[in-house]
C-alpha positions in Angstrom: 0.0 0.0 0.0 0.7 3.7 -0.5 2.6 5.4 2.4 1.0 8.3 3.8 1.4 11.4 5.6 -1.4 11.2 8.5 -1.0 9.9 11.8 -3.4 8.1 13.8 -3.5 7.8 18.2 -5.9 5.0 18.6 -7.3 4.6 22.2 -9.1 1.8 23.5 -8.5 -0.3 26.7 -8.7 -3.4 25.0 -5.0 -3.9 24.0 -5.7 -7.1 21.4 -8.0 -4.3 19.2 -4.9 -2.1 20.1 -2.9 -4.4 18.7 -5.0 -5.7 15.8 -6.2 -1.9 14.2 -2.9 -0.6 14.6 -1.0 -3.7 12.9 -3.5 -3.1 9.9 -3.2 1.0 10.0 0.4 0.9 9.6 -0.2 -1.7 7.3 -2.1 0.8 5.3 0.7 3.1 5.4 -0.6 5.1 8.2 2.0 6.2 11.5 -0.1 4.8 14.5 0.3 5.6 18.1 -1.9 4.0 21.1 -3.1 4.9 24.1 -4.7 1.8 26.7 -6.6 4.9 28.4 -8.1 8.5 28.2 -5.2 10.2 30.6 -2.7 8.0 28.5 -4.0 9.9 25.5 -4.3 13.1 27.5 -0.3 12.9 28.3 0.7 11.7 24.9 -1.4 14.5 23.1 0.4 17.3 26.0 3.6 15.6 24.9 3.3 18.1 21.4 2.4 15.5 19.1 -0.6 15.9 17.8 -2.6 13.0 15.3 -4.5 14.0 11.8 -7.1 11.8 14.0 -8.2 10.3 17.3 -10.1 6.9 17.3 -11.2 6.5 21.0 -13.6 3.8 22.5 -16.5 5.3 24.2 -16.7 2.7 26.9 -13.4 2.7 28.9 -13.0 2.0 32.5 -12.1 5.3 34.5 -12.7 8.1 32.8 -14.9 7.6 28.9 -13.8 8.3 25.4 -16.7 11.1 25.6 -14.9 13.0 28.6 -11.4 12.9 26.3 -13.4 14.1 23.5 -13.7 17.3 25.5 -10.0 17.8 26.0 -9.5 17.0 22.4 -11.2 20.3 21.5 -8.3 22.0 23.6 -5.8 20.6 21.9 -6.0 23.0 18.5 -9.5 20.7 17.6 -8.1 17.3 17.3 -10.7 15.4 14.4 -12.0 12.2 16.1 -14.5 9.1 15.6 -15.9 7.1 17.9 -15.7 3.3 18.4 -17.8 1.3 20.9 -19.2 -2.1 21.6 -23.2 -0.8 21.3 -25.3 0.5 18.9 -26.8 3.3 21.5 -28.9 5.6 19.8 -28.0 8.1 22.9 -24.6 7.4 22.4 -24.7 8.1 18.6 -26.6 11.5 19.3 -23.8 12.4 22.1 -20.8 11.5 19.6 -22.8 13.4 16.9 -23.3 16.5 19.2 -19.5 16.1 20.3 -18.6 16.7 16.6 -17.3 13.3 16.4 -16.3 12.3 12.1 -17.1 9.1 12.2 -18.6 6.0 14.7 -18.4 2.6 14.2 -19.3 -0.4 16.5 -17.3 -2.8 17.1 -15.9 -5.8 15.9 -14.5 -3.7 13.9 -11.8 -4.9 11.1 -8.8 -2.7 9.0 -10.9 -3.3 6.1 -14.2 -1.5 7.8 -11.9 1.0 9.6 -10.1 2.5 6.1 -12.9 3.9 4.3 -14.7 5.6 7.5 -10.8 6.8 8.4 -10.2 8.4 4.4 -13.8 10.1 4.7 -12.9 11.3 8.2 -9.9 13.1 7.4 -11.0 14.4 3.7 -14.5 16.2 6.4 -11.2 17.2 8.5 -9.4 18.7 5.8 -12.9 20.2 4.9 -13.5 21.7 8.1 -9.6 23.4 9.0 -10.2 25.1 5.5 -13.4 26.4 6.4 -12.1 27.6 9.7 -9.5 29.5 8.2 -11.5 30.4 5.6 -13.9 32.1 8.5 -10.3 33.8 10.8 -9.6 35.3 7.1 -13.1 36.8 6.9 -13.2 37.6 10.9 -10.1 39.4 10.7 -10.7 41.2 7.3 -14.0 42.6 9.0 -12.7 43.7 11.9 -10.1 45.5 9.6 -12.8 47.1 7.7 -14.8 47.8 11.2 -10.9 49.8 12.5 -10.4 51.7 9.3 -14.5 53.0 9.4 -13.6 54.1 13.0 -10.1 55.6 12.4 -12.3 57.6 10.1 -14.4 59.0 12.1 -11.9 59.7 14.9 -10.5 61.6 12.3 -12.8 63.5 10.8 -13.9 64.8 14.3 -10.5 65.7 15.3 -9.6 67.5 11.8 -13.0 68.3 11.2 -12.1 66.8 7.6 -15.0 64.9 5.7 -15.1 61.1 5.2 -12.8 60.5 1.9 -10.4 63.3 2.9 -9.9 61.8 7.0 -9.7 58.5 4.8 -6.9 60.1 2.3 -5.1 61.9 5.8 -5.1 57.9 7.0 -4.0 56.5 4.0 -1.0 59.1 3.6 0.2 58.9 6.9 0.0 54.8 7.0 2.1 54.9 3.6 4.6 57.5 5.1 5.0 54.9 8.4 5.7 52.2 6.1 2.5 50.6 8.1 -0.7 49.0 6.8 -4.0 51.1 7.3 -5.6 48.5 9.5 -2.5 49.0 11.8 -2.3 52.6 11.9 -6.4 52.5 12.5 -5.9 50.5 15.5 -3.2 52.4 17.1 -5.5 56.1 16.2 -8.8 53.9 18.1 -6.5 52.7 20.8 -5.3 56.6 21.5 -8.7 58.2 21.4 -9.8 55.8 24.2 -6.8 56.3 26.2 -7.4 60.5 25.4 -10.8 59.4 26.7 -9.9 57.6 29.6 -7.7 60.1 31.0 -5.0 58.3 31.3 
């Protein structure tokens, strides 16, 4: 099989499906780590490495693949699927809710497993570029929102009208060797310290 680039921490406290999925991932070209618990995943994921995916058990003696789902959030939105022994409907609702990319219920084989894994990671691929996508847009906007009140912090203290306080802006931004959106934040951050009194 192909080699590829994604890595896979695989958590269940059954170490013979350890042992069994992780023979057939790396098989598949995959780099797999385990985990025989939720705090053992906990400390390998604060360890730095983070996986393309999480596969976790739901059912694990101490604490439960749905708590670790939580701390998988924290750490930069791990993408995760679910494995368990039952076909709960509350279960699947909960893993749903939890944002989970796949669940599957076990026995579960390589063969199952690499199809559900592929469509997992293409959702997560999916998903990071929307998210960036939306901290591009975010970030543009509150850009725009800066410049409009540079503006009109301007055009009250110059008593200039709105393309001149805009061209006063733009001049002095170009003369700083500073983009607009940084020179808007800095005239914003001014007036409220003028207005503070500090």
């Amino acid at each position: 099989m192909t080699t590829t680039e994604h890595t896979i921490l695989l958590v269940d406290d059954d170490r013979l499906v350890l042992s069994t999925l992780s023979r057939g991932l790396v098989g598949a070209g995959y780099s797999v780590s385990t985990a025989e618990s939720a705090d053992d995943a906990e400390a390998f994921l604060a360890g730095g490495e983070l996986p393309d995916l999480v596969i976790l058990d739901v059912n694990m003696p101490g604490r439960s693949g749905l708590e670790l789902v939580e701390r998988l959030r924290s750490f930069d939105h791990i993408p995760f699927m679910l494995l368990t022994a039952y076909s709960d409907q509350e279960i699947v609702d909960r893993a749903t809710a939890s944002g989970a990319l796949g669940y599957l219920v076990k026995p579960v084989d390589t063969p199952q497993l690499l199809p559900t894994i592929k469509a997992a990671l293409a959702r997560a691929k999916d998903i990071q570029g929307l998210q960036a996508s939306a901290q591009q847009l975010q970030g543009a906007l509150n850009s725009e929102r800066e410049i409009s009140i540079a503006i009109g912090i301007t055009m009250v203290q110059y008593r200039l009208g709105r393309k001149a306080a805009f061209e006063l802006l733009r001049k002095t931004a170009r003369s700083q060797n500073r983009k607009l959106a940084e020179l808007a934040a800095d005239v914003i951050k001014a007036s409220e310290t003028l207005n503070l009194g500090v």
